[in-house]
N, C-alpha and C positions, 0 to 999 in steps of 0.2 A: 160050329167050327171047332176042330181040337187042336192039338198042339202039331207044331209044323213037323212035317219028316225031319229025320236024318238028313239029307239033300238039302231042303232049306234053309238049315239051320248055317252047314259046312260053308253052303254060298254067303250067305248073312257072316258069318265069322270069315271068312279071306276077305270079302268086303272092309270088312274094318280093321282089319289088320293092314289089309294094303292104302288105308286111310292113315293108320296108326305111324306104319313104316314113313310114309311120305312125308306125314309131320313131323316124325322125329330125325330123317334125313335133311330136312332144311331147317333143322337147330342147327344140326353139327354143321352144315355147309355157312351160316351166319356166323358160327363160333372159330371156326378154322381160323390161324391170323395169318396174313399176308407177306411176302418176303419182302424186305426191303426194296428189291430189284423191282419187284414190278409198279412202285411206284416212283412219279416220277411230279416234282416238282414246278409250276409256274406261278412266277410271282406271290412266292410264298403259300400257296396254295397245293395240299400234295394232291394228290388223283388216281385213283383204278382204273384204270381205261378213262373216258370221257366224262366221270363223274366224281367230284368231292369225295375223299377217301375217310371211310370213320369206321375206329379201331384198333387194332394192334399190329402194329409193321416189326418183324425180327431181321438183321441183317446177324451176319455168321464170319469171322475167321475162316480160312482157308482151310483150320484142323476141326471144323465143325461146329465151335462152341460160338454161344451165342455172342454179340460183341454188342449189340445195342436193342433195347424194347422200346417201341414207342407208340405213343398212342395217340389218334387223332379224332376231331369232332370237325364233320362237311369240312375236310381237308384241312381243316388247322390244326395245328400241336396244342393240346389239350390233355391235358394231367399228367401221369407219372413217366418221366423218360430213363430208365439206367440203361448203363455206359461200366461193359466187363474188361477187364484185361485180357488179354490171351492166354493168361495163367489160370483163368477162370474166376479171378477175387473180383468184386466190385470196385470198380473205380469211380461213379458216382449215382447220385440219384435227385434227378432235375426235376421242375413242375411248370407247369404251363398254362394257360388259361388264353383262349382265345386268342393263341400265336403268338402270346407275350412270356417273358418269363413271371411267374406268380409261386411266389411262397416258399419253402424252403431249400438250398441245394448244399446237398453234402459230397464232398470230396475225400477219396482215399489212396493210399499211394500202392503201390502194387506188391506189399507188406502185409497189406488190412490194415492199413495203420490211419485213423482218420487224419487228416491237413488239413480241411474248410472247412466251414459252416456258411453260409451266406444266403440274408431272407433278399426276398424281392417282393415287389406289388405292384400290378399292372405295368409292368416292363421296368420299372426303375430298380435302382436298390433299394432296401429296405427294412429296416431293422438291425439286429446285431450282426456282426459278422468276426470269424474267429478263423485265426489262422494258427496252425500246429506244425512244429518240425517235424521231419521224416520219423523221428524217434517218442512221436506224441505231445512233444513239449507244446506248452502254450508262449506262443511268438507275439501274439498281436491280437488286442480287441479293438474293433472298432464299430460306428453306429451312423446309420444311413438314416432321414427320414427324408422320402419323395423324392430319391435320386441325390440329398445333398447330404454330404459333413457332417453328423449332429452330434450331440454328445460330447462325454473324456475319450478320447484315444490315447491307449497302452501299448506300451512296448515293454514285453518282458524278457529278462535276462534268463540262462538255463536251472538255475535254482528256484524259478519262478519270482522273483522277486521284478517290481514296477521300475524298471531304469528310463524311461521316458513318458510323458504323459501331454497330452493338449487337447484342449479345450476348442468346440466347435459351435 
C-alpha cells in the first residue's frame, strides 16, 4: 500500500476542517453574551428561554453604550456586575455570589470621581465602608461585621480633620 492520492488526501483535509470549523463555531456561539432583553427574571432567578441563564447579560442606552455587564451562575447573579453612565465613565462595580451581594462595591459619581467603598459577605454588610464627597473628600468611615455597627465611626470635616466619632 503507498501513500493516498491527491483525492484522498483533499477529502481527508475538508473532513477535518469542516470538523475544525464546527468546533470552533460553537466556541464563539458559547462565548457570544446575551442582551439584557432576552432575559427575563422569576423569582429571582434569570433564564434564556426555559433554562437557568449562565454568563454575561449587556443592556445598552438608547445612544448604544453599554449601561450595565452582568454576570450569572444557573440563573443567579454571580461575580462582577458594572453599572455605566451615559457618558460612558463607570459608575459602579458590584459582586455577587450565589444571588447575594458578596465582597466589594465601588461607587463613582459621573466625574470619575470615587464616593463608596462598601464590603459585603453573603448578603450582609461587611467590613469597611467609606464615603467621599463629589469633590473626593473623605466624609465618613465606617465598619460593619455580619450586617451590624462595629467598630469607630468617623465623620470627617473638608480639611480632613475627625469632627465626630462613635464607638460600636
Amino acid at each position: 500500500m503507498g501513500w493516498p492520492g491527491k483525492t484522498t488526501v483533499r477529502l481527508l483535509l475538508f473532513s477535518r476542517m469542516r470538523k475544525l470549523l464546527f468546533f470552533i463555531g460553537c466556541l464563539v456561539l458559547l462565548t457570544i453574551p446575551v442582551r439584557g432583553q432576552e432575559l427575563r427574571e422569576v423569582d429571582g432567578i434569570c433564564y434564556s428561554g426555559d433554562k437557568p441563564f449562565t454568563g454575561k447579560s449587556f443592556t445598552h442606552y438608547d445612544n448604544g453604550k453599554v449601561k450595565m455587564e452582568s454576570s450569572f451562575k444557573k440563573g443567579k447573579k454571580d461575580g462582577e456586575f458594572k453599572v455605566w453612565f451615559e457618558n460612558g465613565l463607570l459608575n459602579e462595580i458590584r459582586h455577587y455570589r450565589k444571588n447575594e451581594m458578596d465582597g466589594q462595591w465601588t461607587t463613582w459619581n459621573d466625574k470619575g470621581i470615587k464616593v463608596g467603598e462598601a464590603g459585603y459577605r453573603k448578603g450582609q454588610k461587611h467590613g469597611q465602608w467609606l464615603v467621599w464627597s463629589d469633590d473626593g473628600k473623605l466624609i465618613y468611615e465606617m465598619y460593619y461585621t455580619k450586617g451590624e455597627k462595629s467598630g469607630v465611626w468617623k465623620n470627617y470635616n473638608d480639611r480632613g480633620e475627625v469632627i465626630n466619632s462613635r464607638s460600636w
